[in-house]
Each structure stands twice: as structure tokens, then as C-alpha cells.
MIROTI-149209 format. One record per atom (N, C-alpha, C): z, y, x; residue number from 1; residue in three letters. Coordinates in nm, 3 decimals, padded with zeros to 5 digits. Example, Ala and Ser with C-alpha at 12.3 -4.5 7.8 and 13.67 -1.06 7.14 Angstrom:
<r pz="00.780" py="-00.569" px="01.319" voza="1" nuse="ala"/>
<r pz="00.780" py="-00.450" px="01.230" voza="1" nuse="ala"/>
<r pz="00.780" py="-00.330" px="01.320" voza="1" nuse="ala"/>
<r pz="00.708" py="-00.225" px="01.285" voza="2" nuse="ser"/>
<r pz="00.714" py="-00.106" px="01.367" voza="2" nuse="ser"/>
<r pz="00.787" py="00.003" px="01.290" voza="2" nuse="ser"/>
//
This chain:
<r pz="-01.140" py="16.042" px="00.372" voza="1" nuse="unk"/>
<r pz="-01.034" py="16.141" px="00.377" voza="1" nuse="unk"/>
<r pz="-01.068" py="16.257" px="00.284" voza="1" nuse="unk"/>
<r pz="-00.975" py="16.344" px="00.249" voza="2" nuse="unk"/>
<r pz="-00.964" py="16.420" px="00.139" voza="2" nuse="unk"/>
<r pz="-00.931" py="16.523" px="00.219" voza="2" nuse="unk"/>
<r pz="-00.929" py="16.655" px="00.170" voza="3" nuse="unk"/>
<r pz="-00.902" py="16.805" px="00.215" voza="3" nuse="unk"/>
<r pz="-00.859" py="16.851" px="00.113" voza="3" nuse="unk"/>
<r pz="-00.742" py="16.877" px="00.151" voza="4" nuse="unk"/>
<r pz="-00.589" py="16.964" px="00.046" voza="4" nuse="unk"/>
<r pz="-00.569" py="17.078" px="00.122" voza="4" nuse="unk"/>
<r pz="-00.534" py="17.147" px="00.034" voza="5" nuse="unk"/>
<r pz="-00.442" py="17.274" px="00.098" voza="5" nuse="unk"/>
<r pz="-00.273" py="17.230" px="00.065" voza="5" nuse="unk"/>
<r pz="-00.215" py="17.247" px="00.102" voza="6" nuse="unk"/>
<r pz="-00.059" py="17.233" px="00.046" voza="6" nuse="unk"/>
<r pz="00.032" py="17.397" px="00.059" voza="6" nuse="unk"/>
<r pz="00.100" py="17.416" px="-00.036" voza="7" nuse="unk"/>
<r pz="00.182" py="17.518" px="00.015" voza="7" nuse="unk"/>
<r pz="00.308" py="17.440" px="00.044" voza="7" nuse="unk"/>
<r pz="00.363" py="17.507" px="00.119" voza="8" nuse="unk"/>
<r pz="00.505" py="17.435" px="00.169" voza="8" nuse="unk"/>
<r pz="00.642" py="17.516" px="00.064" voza="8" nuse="unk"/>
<r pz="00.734" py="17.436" px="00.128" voza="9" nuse="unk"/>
<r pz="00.851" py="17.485" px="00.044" voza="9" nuse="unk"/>
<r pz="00.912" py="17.635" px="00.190" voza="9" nuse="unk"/>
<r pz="00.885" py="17.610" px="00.278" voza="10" nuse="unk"/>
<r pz="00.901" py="17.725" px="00.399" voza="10" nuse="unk"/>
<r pz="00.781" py="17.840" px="00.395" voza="10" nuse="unk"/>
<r pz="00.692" py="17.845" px="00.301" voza="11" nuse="unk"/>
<r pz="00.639" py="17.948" px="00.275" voza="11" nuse="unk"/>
<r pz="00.483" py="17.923" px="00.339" voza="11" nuse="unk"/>
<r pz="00.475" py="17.809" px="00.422" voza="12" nuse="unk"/>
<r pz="00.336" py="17.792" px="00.484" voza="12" nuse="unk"/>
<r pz="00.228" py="17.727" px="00.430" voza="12" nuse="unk"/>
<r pz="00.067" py="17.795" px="00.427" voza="13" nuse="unk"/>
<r pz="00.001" py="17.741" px="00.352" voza="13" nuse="unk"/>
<r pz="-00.085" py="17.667" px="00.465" voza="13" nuse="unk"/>
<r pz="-00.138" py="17.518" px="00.424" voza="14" nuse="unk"/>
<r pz="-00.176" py="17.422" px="00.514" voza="14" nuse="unk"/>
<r pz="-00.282" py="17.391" px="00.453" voza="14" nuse="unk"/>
<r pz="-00.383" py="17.337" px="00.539" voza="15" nuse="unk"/>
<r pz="-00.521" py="17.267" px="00.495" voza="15" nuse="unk"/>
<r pz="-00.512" py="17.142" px="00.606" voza="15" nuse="unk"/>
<r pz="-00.538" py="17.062" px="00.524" voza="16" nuse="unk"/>
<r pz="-00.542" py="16.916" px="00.639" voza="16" nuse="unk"/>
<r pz="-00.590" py="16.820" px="00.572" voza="16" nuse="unk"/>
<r pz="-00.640" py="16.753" px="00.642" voza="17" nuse="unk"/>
<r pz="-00.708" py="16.585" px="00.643" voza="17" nuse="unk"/>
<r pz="-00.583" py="16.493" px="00.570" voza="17" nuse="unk"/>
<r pz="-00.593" py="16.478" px="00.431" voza="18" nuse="unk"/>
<r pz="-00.513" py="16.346" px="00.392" voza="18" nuse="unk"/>
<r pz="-00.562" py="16.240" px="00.441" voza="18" nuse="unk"/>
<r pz="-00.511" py="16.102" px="00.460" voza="19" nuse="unk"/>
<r pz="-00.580" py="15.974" px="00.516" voza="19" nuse="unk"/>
<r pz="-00.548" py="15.893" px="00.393" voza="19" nuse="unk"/>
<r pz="-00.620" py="15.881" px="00.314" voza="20" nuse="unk"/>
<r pz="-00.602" py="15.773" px="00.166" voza="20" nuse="unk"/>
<r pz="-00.608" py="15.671" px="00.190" voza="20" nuse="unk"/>
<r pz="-00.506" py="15.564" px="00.130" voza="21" nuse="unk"/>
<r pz="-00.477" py="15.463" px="00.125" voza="21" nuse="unk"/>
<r pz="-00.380" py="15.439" px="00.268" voza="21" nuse="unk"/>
<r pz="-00.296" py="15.522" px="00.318" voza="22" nuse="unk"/>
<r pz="-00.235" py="15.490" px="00.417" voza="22" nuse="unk"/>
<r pz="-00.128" py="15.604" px="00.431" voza="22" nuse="unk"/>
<r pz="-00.016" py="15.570" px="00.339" voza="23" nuse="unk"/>
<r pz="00.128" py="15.593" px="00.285" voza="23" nuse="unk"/>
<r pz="00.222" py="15.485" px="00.385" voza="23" nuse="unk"/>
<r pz="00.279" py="15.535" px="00.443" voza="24" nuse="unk"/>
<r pz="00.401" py="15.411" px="00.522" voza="24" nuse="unk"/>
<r pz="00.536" py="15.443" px="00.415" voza="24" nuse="unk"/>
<r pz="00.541" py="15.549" px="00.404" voza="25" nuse="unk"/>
<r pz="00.621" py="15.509" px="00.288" voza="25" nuse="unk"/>
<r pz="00.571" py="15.551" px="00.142" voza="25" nuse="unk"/>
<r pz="00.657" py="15.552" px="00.021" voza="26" nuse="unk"/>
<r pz="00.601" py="15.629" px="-00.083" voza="26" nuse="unk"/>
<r pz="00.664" py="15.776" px="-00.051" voza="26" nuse="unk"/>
<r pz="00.641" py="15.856" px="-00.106" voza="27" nuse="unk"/>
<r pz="00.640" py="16.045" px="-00.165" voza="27" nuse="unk"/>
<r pz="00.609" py="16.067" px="00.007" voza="27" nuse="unk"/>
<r pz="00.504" py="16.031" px="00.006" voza="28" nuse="unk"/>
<r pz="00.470" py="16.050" px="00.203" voza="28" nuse="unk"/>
<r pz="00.333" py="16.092" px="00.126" voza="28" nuse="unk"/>
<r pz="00.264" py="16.171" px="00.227" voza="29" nuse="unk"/>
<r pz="00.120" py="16.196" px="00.280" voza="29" nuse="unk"/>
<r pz="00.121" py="16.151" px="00.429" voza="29" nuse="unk"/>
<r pz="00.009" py="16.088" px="00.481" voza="30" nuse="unk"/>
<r pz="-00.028" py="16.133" px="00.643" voza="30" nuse="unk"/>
<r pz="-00.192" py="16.209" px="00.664" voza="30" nuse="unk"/>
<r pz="-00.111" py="16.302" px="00.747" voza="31" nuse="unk"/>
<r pz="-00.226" py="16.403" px="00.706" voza="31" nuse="unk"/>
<r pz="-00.263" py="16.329" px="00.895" voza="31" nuse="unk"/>
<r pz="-00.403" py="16.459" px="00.938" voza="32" nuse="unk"/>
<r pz="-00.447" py="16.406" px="00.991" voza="32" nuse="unk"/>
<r pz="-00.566" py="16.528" px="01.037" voza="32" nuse="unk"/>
<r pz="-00.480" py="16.626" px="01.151" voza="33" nuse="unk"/>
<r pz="-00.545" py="16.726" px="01.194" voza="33" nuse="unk"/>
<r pz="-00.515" py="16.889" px="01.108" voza="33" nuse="unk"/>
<r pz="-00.395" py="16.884" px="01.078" voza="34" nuse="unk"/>
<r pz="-00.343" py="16.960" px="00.971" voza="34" nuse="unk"/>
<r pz="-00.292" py="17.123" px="01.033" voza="34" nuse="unk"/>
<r pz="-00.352" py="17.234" px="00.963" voza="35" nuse="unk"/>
<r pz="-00.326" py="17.349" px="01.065" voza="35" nuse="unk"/>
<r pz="-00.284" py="17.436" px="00.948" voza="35" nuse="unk"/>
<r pz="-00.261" py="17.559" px="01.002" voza="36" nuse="unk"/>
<r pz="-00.240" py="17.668" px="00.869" voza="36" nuse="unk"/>
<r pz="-00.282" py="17.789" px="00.886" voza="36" nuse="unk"/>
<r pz="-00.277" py="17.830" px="00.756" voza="37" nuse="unk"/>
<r pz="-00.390" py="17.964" px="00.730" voza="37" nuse="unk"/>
<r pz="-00.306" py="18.022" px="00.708" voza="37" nuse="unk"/>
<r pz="-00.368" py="18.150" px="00.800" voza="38" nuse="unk"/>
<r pz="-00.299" py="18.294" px="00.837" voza="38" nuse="unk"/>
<r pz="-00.389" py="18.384" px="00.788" voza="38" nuse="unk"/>
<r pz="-00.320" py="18.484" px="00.714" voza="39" nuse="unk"/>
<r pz="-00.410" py="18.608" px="00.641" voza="39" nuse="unk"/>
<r pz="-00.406" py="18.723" px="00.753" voza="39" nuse="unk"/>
<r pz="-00.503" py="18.784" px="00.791" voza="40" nuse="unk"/>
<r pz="-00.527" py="18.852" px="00.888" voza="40" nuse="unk"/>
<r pz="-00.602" py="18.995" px="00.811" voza="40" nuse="unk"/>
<r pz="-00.557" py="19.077" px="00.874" voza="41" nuse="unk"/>
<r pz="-00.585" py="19.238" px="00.795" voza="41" nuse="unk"/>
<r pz="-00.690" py="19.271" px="00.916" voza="41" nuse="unk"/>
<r pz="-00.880" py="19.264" px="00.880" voza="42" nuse="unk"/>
<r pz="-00.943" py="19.337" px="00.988" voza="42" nuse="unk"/>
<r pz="-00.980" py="19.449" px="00.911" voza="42" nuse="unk"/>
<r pz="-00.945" py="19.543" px="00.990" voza="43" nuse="unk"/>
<r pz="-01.019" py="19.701" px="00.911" voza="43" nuse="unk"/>
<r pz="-00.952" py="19.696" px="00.752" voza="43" nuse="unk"/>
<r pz="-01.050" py="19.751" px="00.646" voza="44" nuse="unk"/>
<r pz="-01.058" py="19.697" px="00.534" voza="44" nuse="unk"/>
<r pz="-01.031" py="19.557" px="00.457" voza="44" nuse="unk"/>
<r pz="-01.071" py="19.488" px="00.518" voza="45" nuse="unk"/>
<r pz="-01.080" py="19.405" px="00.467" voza="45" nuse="unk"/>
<r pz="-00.961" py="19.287" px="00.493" voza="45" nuse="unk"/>
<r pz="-00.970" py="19.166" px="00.416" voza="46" nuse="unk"/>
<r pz="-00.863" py="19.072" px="00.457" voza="46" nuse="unk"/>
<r pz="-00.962" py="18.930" px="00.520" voza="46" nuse="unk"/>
<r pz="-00.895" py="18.856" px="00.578" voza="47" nuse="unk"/>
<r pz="-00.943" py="18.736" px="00.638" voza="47" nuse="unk"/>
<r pz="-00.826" py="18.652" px="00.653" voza="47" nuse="unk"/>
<r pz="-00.867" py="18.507" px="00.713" voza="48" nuse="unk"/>
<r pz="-00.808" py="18.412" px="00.704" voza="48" nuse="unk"/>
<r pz="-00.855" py="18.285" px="00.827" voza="48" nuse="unk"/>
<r pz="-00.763" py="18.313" px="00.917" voza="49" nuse="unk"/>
<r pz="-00.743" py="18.223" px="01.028" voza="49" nuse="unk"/>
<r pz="-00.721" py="18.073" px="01.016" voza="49" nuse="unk"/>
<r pz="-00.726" py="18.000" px="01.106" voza="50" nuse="unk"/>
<r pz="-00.673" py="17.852" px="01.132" voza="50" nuse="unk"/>
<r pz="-00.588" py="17.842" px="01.250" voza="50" nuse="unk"/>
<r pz="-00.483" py="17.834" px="01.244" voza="51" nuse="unk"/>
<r pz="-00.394" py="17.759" px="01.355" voza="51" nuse="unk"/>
<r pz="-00.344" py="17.622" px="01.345" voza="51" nuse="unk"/>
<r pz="-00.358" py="17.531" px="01.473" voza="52" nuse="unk"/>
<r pz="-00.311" py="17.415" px="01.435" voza="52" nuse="unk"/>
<r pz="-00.192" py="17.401" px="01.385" voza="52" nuse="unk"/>
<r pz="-00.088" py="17.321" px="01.312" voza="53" nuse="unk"/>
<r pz="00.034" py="17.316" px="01.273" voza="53" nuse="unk"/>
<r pz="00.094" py="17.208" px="01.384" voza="53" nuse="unk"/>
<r pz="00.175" py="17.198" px="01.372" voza="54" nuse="unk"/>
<r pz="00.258" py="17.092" px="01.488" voza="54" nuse="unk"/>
<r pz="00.167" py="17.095" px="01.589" voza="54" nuse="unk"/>
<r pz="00.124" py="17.167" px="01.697" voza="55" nuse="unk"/>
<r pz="00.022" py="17.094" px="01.792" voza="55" nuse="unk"/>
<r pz="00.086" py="17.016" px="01.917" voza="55" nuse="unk"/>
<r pz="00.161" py="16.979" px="01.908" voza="56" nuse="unk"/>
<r pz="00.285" py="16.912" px="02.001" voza="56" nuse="unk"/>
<r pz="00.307" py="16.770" px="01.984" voza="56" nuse="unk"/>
<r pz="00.268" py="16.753" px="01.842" voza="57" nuse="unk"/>
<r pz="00.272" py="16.560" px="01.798" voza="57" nuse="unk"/>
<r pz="00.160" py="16.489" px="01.825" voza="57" nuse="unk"/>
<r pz="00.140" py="16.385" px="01.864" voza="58" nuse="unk"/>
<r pz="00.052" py="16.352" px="01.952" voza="58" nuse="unk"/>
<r pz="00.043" py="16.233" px="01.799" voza="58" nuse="unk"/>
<r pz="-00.114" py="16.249" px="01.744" voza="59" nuse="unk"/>
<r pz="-00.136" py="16.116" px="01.654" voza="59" nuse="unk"/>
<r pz="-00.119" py="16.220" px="01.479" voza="59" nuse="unk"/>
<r pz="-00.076" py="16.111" px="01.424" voza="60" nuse="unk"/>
<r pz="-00.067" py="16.191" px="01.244" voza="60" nuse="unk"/>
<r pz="00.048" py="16.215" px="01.236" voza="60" nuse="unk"/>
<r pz="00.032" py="16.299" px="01.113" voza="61" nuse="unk"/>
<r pz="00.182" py="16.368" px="01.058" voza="61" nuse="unk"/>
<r pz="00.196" py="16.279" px="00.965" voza="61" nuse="unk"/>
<r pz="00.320" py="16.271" px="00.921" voza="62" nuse="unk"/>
<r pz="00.392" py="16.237" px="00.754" voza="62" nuse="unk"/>
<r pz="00.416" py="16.354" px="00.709" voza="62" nuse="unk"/>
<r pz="00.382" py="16.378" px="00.600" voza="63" nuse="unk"/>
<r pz="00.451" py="16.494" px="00.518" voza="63" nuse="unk"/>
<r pz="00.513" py="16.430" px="00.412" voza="63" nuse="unk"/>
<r pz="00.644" py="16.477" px="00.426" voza="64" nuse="unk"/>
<r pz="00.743" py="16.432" px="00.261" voza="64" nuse="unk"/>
<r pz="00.696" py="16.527" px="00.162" voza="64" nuse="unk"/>
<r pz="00.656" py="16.461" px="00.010" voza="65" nuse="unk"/>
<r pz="00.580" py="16.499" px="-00.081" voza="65" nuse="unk"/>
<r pz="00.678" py="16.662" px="-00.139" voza="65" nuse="unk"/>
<r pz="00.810" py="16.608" px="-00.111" voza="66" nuse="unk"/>
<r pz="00.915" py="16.655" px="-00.178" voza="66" nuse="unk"/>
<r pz="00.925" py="16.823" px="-00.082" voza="66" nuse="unk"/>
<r pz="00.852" py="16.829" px="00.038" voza="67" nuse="unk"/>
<r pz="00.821" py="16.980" px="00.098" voza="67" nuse="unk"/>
<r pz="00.709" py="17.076" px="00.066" voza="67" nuse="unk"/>
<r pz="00.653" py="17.020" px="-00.051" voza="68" nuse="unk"/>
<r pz="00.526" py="17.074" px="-00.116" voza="68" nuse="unk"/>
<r pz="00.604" py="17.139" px="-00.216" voza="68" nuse="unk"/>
<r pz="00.541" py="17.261" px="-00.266" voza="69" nuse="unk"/>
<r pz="00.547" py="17.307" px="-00.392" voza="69" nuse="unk"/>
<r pz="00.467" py="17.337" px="-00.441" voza="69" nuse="unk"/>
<r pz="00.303" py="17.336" px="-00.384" voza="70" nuse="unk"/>
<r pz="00.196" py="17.292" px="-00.478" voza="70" nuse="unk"/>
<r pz="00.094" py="17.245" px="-00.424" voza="70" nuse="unk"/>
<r pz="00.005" py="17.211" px="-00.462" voza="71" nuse="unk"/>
<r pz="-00.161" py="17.169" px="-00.380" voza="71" nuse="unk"/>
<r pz="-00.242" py="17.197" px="-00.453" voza="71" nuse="unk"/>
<r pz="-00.361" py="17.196" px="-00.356" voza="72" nuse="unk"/>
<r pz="-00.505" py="17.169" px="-00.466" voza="72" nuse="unk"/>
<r pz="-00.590" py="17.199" px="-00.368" voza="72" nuse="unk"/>
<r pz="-00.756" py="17.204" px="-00.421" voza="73" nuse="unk"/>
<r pz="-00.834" py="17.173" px="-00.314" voza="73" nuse="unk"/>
<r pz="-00.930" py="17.269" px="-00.308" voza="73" nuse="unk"/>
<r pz="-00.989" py="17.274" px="-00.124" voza="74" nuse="unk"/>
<r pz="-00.999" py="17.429" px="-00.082" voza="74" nuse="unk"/>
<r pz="-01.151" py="17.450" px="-00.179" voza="74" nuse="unk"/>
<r pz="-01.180" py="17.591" px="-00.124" voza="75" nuse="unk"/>
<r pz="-01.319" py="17.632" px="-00.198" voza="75" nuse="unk"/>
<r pz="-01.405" py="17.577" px="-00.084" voza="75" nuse="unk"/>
<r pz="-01.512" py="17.587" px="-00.079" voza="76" nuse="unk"/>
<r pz="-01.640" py="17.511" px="00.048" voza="76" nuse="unk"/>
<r pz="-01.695" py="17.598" px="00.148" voza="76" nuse="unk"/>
<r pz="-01.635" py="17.711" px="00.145" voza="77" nuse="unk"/>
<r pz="-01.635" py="17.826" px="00.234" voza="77" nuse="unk"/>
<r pz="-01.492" py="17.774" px="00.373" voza="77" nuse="unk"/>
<r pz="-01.404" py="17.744" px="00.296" voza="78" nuse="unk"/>
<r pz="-01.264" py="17.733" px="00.347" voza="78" nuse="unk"/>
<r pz="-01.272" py="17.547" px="00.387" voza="78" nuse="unk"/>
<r pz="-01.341" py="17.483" px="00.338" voza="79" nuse="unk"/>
<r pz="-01.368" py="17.338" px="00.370" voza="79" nuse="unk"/>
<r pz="-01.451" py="17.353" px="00.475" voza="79" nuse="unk"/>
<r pz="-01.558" py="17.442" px="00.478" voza="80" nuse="unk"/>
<r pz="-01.701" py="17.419" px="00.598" voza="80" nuse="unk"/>
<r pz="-01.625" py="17.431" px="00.728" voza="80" nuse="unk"/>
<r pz="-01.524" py="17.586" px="00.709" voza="81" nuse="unk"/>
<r pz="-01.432" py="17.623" px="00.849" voza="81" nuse="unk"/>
<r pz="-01.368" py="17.558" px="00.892" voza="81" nuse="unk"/>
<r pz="-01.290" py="17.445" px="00.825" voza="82" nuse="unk"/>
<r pz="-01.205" py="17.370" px="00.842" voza="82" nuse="unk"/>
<r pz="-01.255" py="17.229" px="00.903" voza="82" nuse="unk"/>
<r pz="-01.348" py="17.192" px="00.884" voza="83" nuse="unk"/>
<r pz="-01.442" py="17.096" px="00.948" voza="83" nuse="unk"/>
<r pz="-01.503" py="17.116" px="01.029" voza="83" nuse="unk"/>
<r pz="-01.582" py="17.269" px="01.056" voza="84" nuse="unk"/>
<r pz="-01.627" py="17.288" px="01.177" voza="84" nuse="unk"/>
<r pz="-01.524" py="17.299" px="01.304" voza="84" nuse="unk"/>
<r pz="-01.393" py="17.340" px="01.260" voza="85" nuse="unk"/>
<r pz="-01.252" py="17.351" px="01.404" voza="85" nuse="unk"/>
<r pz="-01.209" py="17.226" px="01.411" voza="85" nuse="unk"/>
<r pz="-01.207" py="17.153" px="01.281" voza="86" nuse="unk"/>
<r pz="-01.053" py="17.063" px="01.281" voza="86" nuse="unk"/>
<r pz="-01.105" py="16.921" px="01.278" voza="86" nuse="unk"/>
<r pz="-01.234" py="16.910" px="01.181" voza="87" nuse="unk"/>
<r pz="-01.256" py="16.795" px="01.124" voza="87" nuse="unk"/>
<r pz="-01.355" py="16.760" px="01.189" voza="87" nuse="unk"/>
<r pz="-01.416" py="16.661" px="01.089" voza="88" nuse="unk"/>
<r pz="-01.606" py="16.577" px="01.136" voza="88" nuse="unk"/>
<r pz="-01.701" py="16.692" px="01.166" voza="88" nuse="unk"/>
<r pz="-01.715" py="16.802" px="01.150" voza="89" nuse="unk"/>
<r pz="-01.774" py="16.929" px="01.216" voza="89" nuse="unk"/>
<r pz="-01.906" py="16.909" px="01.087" voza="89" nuse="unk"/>
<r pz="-01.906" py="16.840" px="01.025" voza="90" nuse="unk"/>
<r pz="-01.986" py="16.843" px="00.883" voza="90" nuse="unk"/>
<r pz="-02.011" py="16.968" px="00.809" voza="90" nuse="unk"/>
<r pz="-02.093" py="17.064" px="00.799" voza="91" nuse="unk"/>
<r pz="-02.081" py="17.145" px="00.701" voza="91" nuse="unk"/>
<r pz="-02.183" py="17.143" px="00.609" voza="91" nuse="unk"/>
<r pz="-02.117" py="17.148" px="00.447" voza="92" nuse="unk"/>
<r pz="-02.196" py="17.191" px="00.317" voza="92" nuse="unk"/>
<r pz="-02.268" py="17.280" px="00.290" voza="92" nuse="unk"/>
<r pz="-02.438" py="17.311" px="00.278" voza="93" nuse="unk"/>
<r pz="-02.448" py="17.403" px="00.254" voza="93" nuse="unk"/>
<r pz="-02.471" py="17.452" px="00.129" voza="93" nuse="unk"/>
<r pz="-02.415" py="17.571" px="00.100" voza="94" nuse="unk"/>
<r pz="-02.411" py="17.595" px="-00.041" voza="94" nuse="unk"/>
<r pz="-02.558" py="17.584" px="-00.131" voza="94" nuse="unk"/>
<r pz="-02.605" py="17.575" px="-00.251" voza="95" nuse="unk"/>
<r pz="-02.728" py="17.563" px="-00.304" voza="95" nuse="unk"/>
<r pz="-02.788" py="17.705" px="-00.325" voza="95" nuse="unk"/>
<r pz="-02.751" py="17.818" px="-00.296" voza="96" nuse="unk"/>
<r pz="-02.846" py="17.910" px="-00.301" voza="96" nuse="unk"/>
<r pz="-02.924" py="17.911" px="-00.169" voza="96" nuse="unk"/>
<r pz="-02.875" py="17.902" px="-00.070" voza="97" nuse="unk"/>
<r pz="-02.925" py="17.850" px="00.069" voza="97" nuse="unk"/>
<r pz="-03.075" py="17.726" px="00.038" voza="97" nuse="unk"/>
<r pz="-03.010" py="17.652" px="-00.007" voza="98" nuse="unk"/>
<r pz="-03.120" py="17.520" px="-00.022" voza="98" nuse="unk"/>
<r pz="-03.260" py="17.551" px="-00.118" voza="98" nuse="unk"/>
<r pz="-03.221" py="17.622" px="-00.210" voza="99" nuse="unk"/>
<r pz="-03.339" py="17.680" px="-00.293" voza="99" nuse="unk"/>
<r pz="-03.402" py="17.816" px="-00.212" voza="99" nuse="unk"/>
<r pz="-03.337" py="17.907" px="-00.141" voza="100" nuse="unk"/>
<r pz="-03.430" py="18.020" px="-00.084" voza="100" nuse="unk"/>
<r pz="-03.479" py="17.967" px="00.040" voza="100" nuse="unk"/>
<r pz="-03.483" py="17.814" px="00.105" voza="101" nuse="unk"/>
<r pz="-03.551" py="17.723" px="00.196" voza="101" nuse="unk"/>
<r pz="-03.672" py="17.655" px="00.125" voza="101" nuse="unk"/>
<r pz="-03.680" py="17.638" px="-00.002" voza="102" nuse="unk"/>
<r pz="-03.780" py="17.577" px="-00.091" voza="102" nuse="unk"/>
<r pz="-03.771" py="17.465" px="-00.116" voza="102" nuse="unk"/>
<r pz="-03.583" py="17.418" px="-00.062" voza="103" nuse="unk"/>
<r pz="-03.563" py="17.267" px="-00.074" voza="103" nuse="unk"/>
<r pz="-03.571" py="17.198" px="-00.187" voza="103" nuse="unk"/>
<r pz="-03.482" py="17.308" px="-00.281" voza="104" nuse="unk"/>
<r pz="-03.446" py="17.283" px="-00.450" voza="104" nuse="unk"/>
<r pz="-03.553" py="17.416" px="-00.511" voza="104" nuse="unk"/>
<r pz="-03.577" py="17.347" px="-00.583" voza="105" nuse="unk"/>
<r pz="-03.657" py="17.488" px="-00.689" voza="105" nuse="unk"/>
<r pz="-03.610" py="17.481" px="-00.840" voza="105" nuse="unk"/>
//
């Protein structure tokens, strides 16, 4: 599985689990644990939430390709969060981490 963000044509920006190779129809996605990011004002600063999207459908979504108006794929800050709530709970750790451990030199 793959991790997209999608913006929608209703203004919502989504991060979710594509499931590749498993289109029931064509201009379909089925995503697969798919929520959306909310910009949140703390103090100063800005942040960015996860809420599930549909949490009412029981199983995968279809998304019609044709409700996108763009995609592309998250940064690994926004992938780690998204896997630790949503997904395989897998997280990347970045390589400055791995070299000030003495992993990489």
C-alpha cells in the first residue's frame, strides 16, 4: 500500500492507505483507513490533526478519481503520524537520528 494525500474537489485534504492493484472499477481508488487533516492554530504556532473521514463505513472506501483535484505524497513527519493512528504503526526514522545513535557515520 501507498500513502497519498488527496485534496478533494469539497475542499478536504486526505491522507490514506491506497490498496494497489485493487480498482473494482477504473478512475476508482480504494483507499483503506483514510482520515483528514485539520490545521489547528496552538498559540503561535500552526499544527495539523488527523480525523478519521467516513468513520461510519464499515470496510474500504472507493474514491472516484474525478473528486480529486490533486495528490501527491506526504513528507515522513506526516507519514510516521499517520501510521502510528491509522496504519501498520511502522515508523521511519529520519537519518540524522540514526547517525547521532552511531548507527550511520
Amino acid at each position: 500500500m501507498t500513502i497519498k494525500i488527496f485534496k478533494l474537489i469539497t475542499g478536504e485534504d486526505m491522507i490514506t492507505s491506497v490498496k494497489e492493484n485493487l480498482t473494482p472499477t477504473p478512475g476508482t481508488y480504494v483507499l483503506d483507513n483514510p482520515a483528514v487533516l485539520v490545521v489547528q492554530r496552538n498559540g503561535d504556532q500552526m499544527g495539523v490533526a488527523l480525523a478519521p473521514y467516513a468513520p461510519f463505513i464499515d470496510g474500504d472506501i472507493t474514491l472516484n478519481k474525478t473528486a480529486i483535484v490533486s495528490e501527491g505524497n506526504p513528507d515522513q513527519k506526516l507519514a510516521n503520524e499517520y501510521n502510528a493512528r491509522f496504519g501498520s504503526g511502522i515508523v521511519v526514522a529520519p537519518a540524522s537520528a540514526l547517525s547521532s545513535a552511531g548507527i550511520i557515520q
